[in-house]
NUKOL-623592 format. One line per field, with one value per residue (C-alpha): residue number from 1; residue in one letter; x, y, z. Coordinates in steps of 0.25 Angstrom, whole numbers, always signed. Layout:
<marmis>
k <- c(NUM|...);
r <- c(a|...);
xx <- c(X|...);
yy <- c(Y|...);
zz <- c(Z|...);
</marmis>
This chain:
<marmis>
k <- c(1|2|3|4|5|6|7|8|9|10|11|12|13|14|15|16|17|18|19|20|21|22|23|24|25|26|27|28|29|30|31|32|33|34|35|36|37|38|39|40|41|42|43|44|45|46|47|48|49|50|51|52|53|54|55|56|57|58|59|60|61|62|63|64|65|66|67|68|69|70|71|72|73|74|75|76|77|78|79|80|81|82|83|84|85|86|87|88|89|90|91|92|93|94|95|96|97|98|99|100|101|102|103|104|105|106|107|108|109|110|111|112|113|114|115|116|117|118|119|120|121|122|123|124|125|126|127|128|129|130|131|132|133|134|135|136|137|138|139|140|141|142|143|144|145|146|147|148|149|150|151|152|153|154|155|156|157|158|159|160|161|162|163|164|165|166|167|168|169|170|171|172|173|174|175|176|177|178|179|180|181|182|183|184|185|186|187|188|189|190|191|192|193|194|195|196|197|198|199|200|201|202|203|204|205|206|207|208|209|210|211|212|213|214|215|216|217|218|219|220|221|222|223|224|225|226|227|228|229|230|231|232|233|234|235|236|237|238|239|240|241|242|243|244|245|246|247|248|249|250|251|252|253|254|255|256|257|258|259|260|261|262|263|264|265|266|267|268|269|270|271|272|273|274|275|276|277|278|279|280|281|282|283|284|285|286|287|288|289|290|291|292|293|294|295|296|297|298|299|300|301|302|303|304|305|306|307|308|309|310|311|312|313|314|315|316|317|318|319|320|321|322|323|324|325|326|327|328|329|330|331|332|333|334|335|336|337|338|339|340|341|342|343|344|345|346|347|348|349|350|351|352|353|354|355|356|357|358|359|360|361|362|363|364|365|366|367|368|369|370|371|372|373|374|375|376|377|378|379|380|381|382|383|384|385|386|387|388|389|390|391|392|393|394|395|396|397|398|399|400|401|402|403|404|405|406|407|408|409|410|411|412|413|414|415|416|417|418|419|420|421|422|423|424|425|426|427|428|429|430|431|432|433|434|435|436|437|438|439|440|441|442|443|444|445|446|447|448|449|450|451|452|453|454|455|456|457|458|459|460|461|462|463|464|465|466|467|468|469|470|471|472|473|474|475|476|477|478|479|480|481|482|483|484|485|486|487|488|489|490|491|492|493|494|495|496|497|498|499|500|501|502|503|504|505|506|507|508|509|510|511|512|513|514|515|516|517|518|519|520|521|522|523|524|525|526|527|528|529|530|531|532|533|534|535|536|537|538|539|540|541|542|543|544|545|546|547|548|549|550|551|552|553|554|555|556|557|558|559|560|561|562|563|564|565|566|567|568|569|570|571|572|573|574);
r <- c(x|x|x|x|x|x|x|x|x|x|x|x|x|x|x|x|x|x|x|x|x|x|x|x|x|x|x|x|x|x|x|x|x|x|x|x|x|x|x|x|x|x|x|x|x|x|x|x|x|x|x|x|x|x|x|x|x|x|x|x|x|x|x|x|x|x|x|x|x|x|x|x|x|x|x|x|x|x|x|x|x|x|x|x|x|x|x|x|x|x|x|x|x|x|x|x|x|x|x|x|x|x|x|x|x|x|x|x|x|x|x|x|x|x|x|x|x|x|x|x|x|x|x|x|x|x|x|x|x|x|x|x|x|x|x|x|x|x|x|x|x|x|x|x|x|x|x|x|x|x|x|x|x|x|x|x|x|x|x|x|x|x|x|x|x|x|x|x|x|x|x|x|x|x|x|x|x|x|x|x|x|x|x|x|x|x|x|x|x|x|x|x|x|x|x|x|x|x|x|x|x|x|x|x|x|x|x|x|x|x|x|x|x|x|x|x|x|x|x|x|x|x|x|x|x|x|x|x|x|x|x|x|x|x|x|x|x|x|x|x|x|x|x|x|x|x|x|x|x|x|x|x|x|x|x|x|x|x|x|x|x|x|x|x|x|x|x|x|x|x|x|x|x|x|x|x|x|x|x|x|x|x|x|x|x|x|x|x|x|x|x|x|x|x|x|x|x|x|x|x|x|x|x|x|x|x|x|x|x|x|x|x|x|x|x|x|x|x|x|x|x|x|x|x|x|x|x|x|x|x|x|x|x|x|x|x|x|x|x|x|x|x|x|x|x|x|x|x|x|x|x|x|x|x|x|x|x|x|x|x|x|x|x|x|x|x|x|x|x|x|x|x|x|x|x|x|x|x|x|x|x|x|x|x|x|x|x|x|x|x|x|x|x|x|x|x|x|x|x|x|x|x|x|x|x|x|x|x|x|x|x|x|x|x|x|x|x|x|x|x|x|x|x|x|x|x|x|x|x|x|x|x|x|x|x|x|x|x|x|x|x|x|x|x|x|x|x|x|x|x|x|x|x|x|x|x|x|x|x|x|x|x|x|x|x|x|x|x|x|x|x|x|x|x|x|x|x|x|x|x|x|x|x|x|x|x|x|x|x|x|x|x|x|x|x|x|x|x|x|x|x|x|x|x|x|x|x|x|x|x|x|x|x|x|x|x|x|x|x|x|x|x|x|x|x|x|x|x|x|x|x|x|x|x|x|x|x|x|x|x|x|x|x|x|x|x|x|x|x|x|x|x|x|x|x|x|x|x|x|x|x|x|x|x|x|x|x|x|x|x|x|x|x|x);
xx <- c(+50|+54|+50|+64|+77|+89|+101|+114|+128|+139|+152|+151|+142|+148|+144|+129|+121|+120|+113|+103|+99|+97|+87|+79|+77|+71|+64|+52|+37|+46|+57|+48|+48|+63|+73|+88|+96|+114|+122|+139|+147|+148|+133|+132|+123|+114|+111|+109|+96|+90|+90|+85|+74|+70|+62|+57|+59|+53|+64|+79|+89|+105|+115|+126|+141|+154|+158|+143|+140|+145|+138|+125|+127|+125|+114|+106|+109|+102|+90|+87|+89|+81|+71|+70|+55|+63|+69|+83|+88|+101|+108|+120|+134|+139|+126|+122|+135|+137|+124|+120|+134|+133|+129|+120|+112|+106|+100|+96|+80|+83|+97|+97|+108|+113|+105|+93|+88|+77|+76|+75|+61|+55|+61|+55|+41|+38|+44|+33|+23|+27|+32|+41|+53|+57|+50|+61|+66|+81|+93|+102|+109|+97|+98|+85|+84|+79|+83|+71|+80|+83|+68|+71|+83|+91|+86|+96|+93|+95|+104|+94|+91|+97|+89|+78|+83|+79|+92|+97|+102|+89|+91|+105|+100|+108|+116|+121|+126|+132|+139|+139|+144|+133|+134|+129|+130|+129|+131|+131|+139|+153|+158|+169|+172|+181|+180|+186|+171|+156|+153|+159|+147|+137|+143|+131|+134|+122|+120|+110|+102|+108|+98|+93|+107|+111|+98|+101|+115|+109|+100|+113|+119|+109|+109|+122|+129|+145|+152|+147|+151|+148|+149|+148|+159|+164|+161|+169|+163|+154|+161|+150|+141|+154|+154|+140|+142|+156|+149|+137|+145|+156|+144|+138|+151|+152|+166|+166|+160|+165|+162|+169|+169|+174|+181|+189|+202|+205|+192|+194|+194|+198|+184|+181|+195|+192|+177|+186|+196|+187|+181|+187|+196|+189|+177|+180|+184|+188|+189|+198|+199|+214|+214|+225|+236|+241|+234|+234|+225|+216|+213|+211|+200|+193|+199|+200|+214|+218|+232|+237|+223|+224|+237|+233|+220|+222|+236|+227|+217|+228|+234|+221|+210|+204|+198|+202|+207|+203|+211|+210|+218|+216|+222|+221|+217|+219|+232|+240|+250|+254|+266|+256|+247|+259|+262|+248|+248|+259|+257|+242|+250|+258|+246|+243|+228|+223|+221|+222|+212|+221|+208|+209|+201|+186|+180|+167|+158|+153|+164|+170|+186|+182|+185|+200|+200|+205|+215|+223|+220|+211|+207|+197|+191|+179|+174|+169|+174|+180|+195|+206|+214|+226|+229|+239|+247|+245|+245|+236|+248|+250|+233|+236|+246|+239|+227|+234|+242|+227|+223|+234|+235|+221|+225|+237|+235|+222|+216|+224|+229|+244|+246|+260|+265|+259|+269|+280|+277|+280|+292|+305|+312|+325|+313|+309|+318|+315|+312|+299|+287|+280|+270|+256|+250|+242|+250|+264|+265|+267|+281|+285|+280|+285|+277|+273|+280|+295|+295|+303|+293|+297|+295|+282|+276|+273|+259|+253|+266|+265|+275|+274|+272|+284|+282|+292|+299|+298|+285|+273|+266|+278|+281|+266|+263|+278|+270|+257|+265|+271|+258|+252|+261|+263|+248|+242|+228|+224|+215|+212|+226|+219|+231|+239|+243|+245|+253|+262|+264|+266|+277|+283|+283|+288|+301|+304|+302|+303|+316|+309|+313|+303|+301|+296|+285|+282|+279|+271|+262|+261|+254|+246|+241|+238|+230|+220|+220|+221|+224|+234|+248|+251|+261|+272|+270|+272|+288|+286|+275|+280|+281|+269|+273|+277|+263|+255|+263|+261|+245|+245|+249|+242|+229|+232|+234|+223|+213|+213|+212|+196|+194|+206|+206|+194|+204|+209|+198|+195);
yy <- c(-149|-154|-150|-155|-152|-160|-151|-159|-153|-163|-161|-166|-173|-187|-186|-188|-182|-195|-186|-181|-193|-198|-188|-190|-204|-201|-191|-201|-194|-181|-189|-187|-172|-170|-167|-171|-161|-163|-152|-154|-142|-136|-131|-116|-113|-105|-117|-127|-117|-115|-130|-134|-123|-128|-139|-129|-135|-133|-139|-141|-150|-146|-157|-149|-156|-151|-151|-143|-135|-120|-123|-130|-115|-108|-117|-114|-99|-98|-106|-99|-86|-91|-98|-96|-103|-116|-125|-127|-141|-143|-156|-162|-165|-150|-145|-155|-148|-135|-130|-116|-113|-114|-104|-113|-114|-102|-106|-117|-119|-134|-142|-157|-161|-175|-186|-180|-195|-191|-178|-171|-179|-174|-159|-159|-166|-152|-142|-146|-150|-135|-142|-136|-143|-136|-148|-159|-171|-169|-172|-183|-174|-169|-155|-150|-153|-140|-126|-117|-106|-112|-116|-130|-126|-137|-153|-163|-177|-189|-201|-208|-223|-228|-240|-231|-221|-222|-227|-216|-224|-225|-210|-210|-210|-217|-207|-206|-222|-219|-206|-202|-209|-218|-216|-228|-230|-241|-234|-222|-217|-220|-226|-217|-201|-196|-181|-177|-186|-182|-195|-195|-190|-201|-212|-222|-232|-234|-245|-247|-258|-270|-272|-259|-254|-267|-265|-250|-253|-265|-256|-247|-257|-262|-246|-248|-241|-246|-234|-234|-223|-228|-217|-223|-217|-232|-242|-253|-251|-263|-274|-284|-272|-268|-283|-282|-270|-274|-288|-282|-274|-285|-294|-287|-279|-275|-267|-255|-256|-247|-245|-233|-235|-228|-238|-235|-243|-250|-257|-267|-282|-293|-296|-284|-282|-296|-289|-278|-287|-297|-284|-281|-268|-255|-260|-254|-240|-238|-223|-225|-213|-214|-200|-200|-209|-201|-210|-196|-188|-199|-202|-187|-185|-200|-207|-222|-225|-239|-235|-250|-257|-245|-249|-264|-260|-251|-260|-271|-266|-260|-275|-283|-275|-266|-256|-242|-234|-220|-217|-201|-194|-180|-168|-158|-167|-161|-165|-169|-163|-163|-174|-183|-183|-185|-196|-202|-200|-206|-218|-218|-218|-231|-238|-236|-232|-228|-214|-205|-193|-181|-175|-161|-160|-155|-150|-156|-149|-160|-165|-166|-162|-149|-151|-152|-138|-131|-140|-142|-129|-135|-123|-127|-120|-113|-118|-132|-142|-135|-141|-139|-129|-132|-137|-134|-146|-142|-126|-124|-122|-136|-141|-134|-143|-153|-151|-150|-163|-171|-164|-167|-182|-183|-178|-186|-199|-200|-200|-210|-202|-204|-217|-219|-205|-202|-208|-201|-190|-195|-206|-203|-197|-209|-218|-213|-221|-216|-231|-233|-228|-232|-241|-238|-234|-224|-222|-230|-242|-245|-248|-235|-224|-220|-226|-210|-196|-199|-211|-224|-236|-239|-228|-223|-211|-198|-195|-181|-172|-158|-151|-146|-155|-158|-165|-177|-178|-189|-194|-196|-184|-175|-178|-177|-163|-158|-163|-155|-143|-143|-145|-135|-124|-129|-127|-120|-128|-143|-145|-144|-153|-164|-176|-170|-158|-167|-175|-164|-159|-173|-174|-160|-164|-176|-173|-159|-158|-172|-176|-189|-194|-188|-201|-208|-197|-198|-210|-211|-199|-206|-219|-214|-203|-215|-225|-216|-220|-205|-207|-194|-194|-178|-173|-172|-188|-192|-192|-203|-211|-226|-237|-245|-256|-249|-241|-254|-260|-249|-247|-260|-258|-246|-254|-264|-253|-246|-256|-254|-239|-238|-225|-220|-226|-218|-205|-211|-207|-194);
zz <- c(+918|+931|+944|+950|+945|+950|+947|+944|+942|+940|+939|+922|+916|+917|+929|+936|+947|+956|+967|+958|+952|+967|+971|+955|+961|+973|+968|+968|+962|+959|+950|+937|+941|+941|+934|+936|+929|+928|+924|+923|+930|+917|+916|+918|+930|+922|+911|+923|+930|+915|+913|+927|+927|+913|+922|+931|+943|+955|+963|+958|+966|+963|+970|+975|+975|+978|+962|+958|+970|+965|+950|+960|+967|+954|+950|+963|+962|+949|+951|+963|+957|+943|+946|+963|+965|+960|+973|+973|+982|+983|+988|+987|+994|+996|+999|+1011|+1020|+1023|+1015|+1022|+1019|+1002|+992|+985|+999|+997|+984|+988|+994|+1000|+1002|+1005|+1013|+1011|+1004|+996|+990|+1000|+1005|+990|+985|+999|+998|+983|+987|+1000|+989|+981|+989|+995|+1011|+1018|+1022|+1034|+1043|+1039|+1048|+1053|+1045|+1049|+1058|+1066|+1059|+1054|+1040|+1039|+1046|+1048|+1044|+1031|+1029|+1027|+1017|+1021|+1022|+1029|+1021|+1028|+1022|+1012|+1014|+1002|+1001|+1000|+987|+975|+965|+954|+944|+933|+933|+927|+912|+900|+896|+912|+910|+897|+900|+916|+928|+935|+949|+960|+973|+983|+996|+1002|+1016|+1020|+1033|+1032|+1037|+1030|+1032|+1016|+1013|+1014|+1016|+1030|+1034|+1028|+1038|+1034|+1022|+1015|+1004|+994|+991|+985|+976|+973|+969|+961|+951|+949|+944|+935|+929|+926|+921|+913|+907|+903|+916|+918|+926|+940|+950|+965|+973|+988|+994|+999|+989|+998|+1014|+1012|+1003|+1000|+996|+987|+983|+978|+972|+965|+962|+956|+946|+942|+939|+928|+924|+910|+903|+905|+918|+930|+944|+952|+968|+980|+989|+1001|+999|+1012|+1012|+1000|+1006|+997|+994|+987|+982|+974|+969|+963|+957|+949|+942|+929|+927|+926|+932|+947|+951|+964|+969|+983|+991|+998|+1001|+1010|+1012|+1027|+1037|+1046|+1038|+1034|+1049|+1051|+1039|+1044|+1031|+1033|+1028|+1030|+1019|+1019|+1014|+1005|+998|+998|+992|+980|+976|+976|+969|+956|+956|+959|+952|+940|+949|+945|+958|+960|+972|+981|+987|+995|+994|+1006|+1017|+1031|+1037|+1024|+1017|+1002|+1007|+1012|+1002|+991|+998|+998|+985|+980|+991|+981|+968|+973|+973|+959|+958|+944|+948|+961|+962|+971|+977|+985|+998|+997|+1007|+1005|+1014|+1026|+1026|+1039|+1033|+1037|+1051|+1046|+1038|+1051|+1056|+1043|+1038|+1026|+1014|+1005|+993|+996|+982|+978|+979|+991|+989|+1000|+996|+1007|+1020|+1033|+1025|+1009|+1006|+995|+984|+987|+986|+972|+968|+973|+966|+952|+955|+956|+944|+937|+941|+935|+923|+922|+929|+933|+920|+914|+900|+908|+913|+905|+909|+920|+930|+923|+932|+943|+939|+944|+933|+934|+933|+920|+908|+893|+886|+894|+897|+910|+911|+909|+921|+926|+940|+943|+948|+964|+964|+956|+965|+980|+991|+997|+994|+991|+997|+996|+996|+1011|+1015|+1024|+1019|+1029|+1033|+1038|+1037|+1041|+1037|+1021|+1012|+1002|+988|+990|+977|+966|+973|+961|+968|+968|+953|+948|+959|+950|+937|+943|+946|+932|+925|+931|+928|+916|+911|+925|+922|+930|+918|+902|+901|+889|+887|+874|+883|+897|+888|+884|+898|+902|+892|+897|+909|+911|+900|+903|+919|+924|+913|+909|+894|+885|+877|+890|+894|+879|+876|+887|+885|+869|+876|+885|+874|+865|+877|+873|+858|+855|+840|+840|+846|+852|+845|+856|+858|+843|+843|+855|+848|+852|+842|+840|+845|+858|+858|+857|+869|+875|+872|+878|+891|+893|+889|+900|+910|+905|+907|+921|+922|+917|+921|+918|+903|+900|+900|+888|+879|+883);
</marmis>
């Protein structure tokens, strides 16, 4: 039995409820009454009330995010209509904006908006000692944290002192360090507004004590913890903190060690470019959030976007480093059209990052890229995650296309099953011989691709174009969007494609609507079939299986490259 129930619904199991655990360890005298429960996207609403009124709570706290919120809606329902003496407190991201407006408001007894380190504990301690909590200080804001005609539904909690809070980390259990990602942070705020980001509006940069933070992460390392998600959402703002950090962690690395960071890409001096380079490869993960390559919208959303350091950066960091880049894009920011973002994404793919995540606009409520849905005529979809369904500059036939194209992209190059035939898609067919295969590589090198959208490598590209956008021909994005389009109607699904059947469309595809030779888009899909030891060959590939001394040269070359795609290289063994 527990008298608190802290109700978690991630997205899969892999992952973990940092939020929740946050609140457990503030929980003080009342931590040994609650109860943290998680639950994947996959658990029917009904099965999730019966276990969390097994406890018989008297209070249960659900964290509501844009990937949980219309399960976290079920959920509430339920409860309230089960079992309505029990108190429902909701928290959470998607619930600390536009509350009064959401279904799951009206079964809720109490929301917490914004940090709850704090604020929870208090609400739990007046529920049971039966206080009301209409009384409340002000919100940070100087709204009352409380409306009278809301009898103190609604508590605005102030930016904790994250000196002050109680670490999570003895609460992830063994079984988290051995099969679920750890998250950590170092820091919460961001200096920056970018209006697509709720942390715009947490302008205040707030780091954790040295000490404190340093023996957490010893004690999970001790435990057995190598795989480290940060999630401050800019690792880099302060570099001798990132120093200490980066050095903290290179001191005591062990194989199989990594460490996934947000960084902002203009803001890596040569001091820290020289941390990140004396780490072994696959230690570091960089996540870099490009998003826009047209200087025009990036200064109407507030993005900093300083495109040369960019360049300079990310081509330093492929040739001088390990790290293993991440690097975003947006789809569907107001202002650009699908010409200019085919051109930022190309102007991306010349830089060679181990992956590019194509992410459509959310609407994420807060955030202040509302004010632009009137101007440039922004649809969004009424439904979480709330993505732009078109603009003034990309009608929504076109977001279709784009949206397949960046599943697709995982599919095929993001996750590294590809990386000999994945740049056959978008090589110009006379470049395309039939004695060789490419070389391993999970995108093309820099010199092989066009500098922006069907443009010579002199050439500047063109920014902020309002007329309709045109798919320039022969550029990487017009020849993986005609791939997309192709796939699509081929098998009219973006998902249940496993490898043996992307294989074979890759091989139809590649011969029969691009013209290349058959024997050159075969043997590629043969190695890259193999470099996951797979011990069978399908049964289209065996006519093309190379010799063995071929295939061992081959293998080795692919281990090389391999070696420095981590997180891709864990693909191969699914």
């Amino acid at each position: 039995m527990a008298e608190i129930v802290l109700a978690a619904f991630n997205a899969r199991y892999a992952h973990t409820s940092f939020g929740a655990r946050y609140l457990l360890a503030n929980l003080g005298e009342l931590k040994d009454r609650t109860e943290l429960m998680e639950f994947d996207l996959q658990v029917q609403p009904r099965v999730a009330v019966e276990k969390i009124l097994a406890h018989k709570p008297r209070i249960v706290g659900i964290g509501c995010y844009i990937w949980n919120i219309e399960l976290a809606t079920k959920v509430a329902a339920l409860l309230k209509s089960v079992s309505p003496e029990t108190v429902v407190v909701l928290g959470g991201p998607e619930t600390s904006h536009e509350t009064e407006e959401q279904e799951i408001f009206r079964y809720a007894d109490y929301v917490i908006c914004g940090e709850g380190e704090t604020e929870f504990p208090r609400l739990c301690r007046r529920v049971f000692n039966h206080k009301d909590t209409k009384n409340s200080k002000k919100g940070r804001l100087g709204a009352p944290s409380c409306s009278s005609s809301l009898r103190g539904k609604i508590i605005h909690a102030e930016p904790v002192d994250v000196a002050e809070v109680e670490l999570p980390y003895d609460l992830y259990t063994d079984e988290d360090i051995k099969h679920r990602a750890i998250y950590v942070e170092a820091s919460r705020g961001c200096p920056f507004r970018c209006e697509y980001c709720m942390s715009s509006l947490d302008p205040c940069v707030r780091y954790f004590p040295e000490k404190k933070l340093f023996a957490a992460f010893t004690n999970l390392l001790d435990r057995g913890a190598r795989n480290f998600k940060f999630v401050d959402r800019t690792f880099n703002i302060d570099i001798p903190f990132a120093l200490k950090v980066l050095g903290f962690f290179h001191e005591r690395y062990e194989p199989g060690m990594m460490l996934h960071f947000e960084v902002i890409p203009d803001r890596l001096p040569d001091e820290l470019m020289e941390a990140v380079a004396a780490c072994p490869p696959g230690m570091l993960q960089f996540e870099i959030g490009i998003q826009t390559f047209n200087e025009e919208v990036a200064h109407r959303i507030k993005r900093p976007l300083d495109i040369e350091k960019i360049e300079a950066n990310v081509r330093r960091l492929r040739e001088e480093t390990g790290v293993h880049i991440h690097s975003d894009l947006i789809a569907g920011l107001p202002g650009e059209d699908l010409e200019s973002f085919e051109a930022g994404f190309n102007r991306l793919l010349t830089l060679d990052p181990q992956e590019i995540q194509l992410g459509i606009l959310k609407r994420l409520r807060g955030a202040p890229i509302d004010r632009h849905s009137t101007d440039w005529k922004m649809v969004y979809s009424p439904h979480a995650p709330y993505e732009i369904l078109s603009t003034s500059q990309i009608p929504f036939e076109q977001m279709q296309r784009v949206q397949r194209f960046a599943r697709y992209w995982n599919l095929v190059v993001n996750n590294g099953q590809f990386i000999n035939t994945a740049p056959l898609i978008w090589s110009r067919r006379a470049a395309c011989d039939t004695t060789t295969v490419p070389q391993a590589a999970g995108l093309p090198e820099a010199s092989a691709v066009p500098q922006a959208a069907g443009l010579l490598p002199d050439e500047e590209p063109v920014h902020g174009a309002a007329e309709p956008a045109v798919v320039q021909p022969n550029s990487p994005f017009a020849e993986f969007m005609a791939f997309s389009d192709w796939l699509y109607a081929t098998t009219h699904t973006t998902g249940n494609l496993h490898m043996v059947r992307l294989a074979k469309l890759l091989l139809e595809y590649l011969v029969e609507e691009k013209g290349l030779d058959e024997k050159t888009v075969a043997e590629a899909l043969w190695f890259d079939y193999q470099r996951g030891n797979r011990p069978d060959v399908p049964g289209f590939l065996k006519p093309f299986e190379p010799k063995e001394d071929q295939a061992e040269s081959r293998r080795d070359a692919c281990d090389t490259h391999t070696a420095r795609l981590p997180r891709q290289a864990r693909h191969q063994k699914d």
